[in-house]
C-alpha positions as CSV (number, residue, x, y, z in Angstrom):
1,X,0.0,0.0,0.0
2,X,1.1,3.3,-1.0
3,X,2.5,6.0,2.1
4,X,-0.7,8.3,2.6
5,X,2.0,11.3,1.7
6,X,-1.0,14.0,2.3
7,X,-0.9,12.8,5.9
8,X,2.3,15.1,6.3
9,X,-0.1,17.9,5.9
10,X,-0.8,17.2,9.3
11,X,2.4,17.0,10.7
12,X,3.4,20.3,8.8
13,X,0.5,22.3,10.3
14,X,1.0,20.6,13.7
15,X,4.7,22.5,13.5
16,X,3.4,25.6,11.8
17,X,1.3,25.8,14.7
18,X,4.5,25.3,17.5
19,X,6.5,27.8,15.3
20,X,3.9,30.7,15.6
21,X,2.5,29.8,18.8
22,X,6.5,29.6,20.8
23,X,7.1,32.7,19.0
24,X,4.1,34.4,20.4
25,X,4.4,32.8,23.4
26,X,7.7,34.5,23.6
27,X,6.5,37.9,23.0
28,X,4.0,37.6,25.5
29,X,6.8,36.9,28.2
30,X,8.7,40.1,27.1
31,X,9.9,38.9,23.7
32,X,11.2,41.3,21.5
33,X,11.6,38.2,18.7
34,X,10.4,39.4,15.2
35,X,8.5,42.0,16.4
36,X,10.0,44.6,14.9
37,X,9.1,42.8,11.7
38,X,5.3,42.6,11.9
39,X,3.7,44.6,8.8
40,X,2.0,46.9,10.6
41,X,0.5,50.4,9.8
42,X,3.0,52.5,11.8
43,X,0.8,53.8,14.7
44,X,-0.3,49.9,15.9
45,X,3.6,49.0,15.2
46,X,4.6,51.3,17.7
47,X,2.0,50.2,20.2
48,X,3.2,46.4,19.4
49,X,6.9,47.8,20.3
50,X,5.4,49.5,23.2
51,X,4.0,46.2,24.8
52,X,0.2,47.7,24.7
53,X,-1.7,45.5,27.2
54,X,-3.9,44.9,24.2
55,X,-1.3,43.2,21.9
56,X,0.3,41.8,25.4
57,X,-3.1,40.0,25.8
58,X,-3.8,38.9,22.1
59,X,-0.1,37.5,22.0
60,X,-1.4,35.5,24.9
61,X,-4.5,34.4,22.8
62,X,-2.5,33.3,19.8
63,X,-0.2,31.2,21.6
64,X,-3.4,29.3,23.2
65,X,-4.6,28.7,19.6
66,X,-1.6,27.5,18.4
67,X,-2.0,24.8,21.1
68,X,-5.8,24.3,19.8
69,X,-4.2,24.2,16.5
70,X,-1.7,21.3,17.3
71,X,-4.3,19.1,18.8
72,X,-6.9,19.9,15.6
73,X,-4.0,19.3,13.0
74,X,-2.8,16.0,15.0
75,X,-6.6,14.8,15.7
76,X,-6.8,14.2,11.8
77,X,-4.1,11.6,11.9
78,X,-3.5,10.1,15.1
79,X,-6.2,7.1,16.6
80,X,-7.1,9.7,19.3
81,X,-8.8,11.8,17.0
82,X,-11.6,9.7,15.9
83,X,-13.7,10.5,18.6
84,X,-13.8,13.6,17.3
85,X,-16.3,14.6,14.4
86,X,-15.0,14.7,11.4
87,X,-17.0,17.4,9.5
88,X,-16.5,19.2,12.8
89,X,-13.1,19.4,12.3
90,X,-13.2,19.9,8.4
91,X,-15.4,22.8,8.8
92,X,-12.4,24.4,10.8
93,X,-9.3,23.0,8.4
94,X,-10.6,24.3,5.7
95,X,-11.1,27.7,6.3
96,X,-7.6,28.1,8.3
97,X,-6.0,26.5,5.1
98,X,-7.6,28.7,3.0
99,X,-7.2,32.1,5.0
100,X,-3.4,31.5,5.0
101,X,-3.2,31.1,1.5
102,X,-5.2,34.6,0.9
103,X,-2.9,36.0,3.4
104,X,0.4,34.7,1.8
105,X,-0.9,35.6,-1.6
106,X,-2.4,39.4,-0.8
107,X,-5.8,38.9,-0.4
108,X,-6.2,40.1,3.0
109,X,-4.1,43.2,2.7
110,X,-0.3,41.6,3.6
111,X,1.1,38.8,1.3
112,X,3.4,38.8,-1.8
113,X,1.3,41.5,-3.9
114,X,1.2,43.8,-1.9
115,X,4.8,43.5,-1.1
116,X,5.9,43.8,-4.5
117,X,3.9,46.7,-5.3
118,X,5.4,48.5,-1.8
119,X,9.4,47.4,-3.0
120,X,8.2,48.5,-6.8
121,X,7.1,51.9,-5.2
122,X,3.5,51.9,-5.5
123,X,1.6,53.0,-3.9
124,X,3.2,56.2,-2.3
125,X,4.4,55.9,1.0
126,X,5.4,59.4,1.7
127,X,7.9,59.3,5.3
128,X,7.2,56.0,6.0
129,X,8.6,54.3,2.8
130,X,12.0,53.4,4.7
131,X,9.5,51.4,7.4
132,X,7.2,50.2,4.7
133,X,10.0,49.0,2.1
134,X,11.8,46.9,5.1
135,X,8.7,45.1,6.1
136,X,7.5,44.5,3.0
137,X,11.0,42.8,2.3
138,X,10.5,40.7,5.9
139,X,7.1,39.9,4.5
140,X,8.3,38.6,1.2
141,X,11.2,36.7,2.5
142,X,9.7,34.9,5.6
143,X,6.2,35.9,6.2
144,X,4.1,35.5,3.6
145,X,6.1,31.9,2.0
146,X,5.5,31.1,6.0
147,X,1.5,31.4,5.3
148,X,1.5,29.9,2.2
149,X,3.1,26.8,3.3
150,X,1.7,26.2,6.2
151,X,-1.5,27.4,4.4
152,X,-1.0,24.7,2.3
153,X,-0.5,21.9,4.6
154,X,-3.7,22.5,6.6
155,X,-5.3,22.5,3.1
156,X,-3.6,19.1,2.4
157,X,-4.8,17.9,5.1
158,X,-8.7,19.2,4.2
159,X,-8.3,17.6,1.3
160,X,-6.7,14.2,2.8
161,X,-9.7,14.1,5.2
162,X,-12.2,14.8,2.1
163,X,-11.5,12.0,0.5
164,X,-11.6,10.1,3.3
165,X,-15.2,10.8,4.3
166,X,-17.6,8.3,3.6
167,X,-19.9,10.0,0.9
168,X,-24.1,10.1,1.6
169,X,-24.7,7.6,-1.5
170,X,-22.4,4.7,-0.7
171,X,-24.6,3.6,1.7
172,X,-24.7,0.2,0.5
């Protein structure tokens, strides 16, 4: 029998998930890790840097859904997760596969589009094209190929639960 290689989906999201969620674990302790680096508008930037109680606490938030993320990406391969419904679960893979993609590709306002049209100089920046060039590089270079593949791997593993879903007609 061939190796289920979709099944790595899983795996890939579970450590997508650990990446993100030790990094903003780590910011929520006092951090300063890739901070800096967030493409931000300028004024919430500066309240990130500032350690606003607000991005203190949603640091704090995203490190607890990375967690949920680990256990929801791992519950689609390992024996544990069958007790778990299925189309319970798909209804949340899917749309976190397919948000990161949007994310890595522009859609929702960050992603490799927009990058390239900041770095090709549209649109105009005015003062804060220094800030906005710089994080539209980090963006390019680790960000947005960050969301797309771990996009991807959660949308693998959609699909590798799709097709593993009994379908309403073959009830025979």
């Amino acid at each position: 029998m061939p190796a289920d290689r979709l099944r790595f989906g899983a795996y890939g999201a579970a450590a997508g998930c650990v990446a993100y969620g030790a990094m903003k674990l780590a910011q929520a302790l006092g951090a300063t890790v890739l901070a800096d680096k967030d493409p931000l508008p300028p004024d919430l930037r500066d309240r990130l840097l500032a350690r606003d109680p607000l991005f203190v606490a949603s640091f704090w938030v995203m490190a607890g859904a990375a967690v949920i993320g680990v256990v929801v990406a791992l519950s689609t391969v390992r024996p544990w997760g069958r007790a778990v419904p299925r189309r319970l679960v798909l209804a949340m893979v899917w749309p976190i596969g397919i948000a990161m993609v949007a994310r890595s590709v522009g859609v929702l306002g960050f992603g490799f589009v927009g990058d390239i049209l900041t770095l090709g100089g549209h649109p105009d920046l005015g003062s804060k094209a220094a800030l906005a060039e710089e994080l539209a590089r980090w963006d390019l270079l680790l960000w947005s190929p960050f969301f797309l593949i771990w996009g991807a791997c959660w949308t693998a593993t959609a699909v590798r639960m799709s097709r593993r879903m009994p379908s309403r007609t073959s009830g025979r």
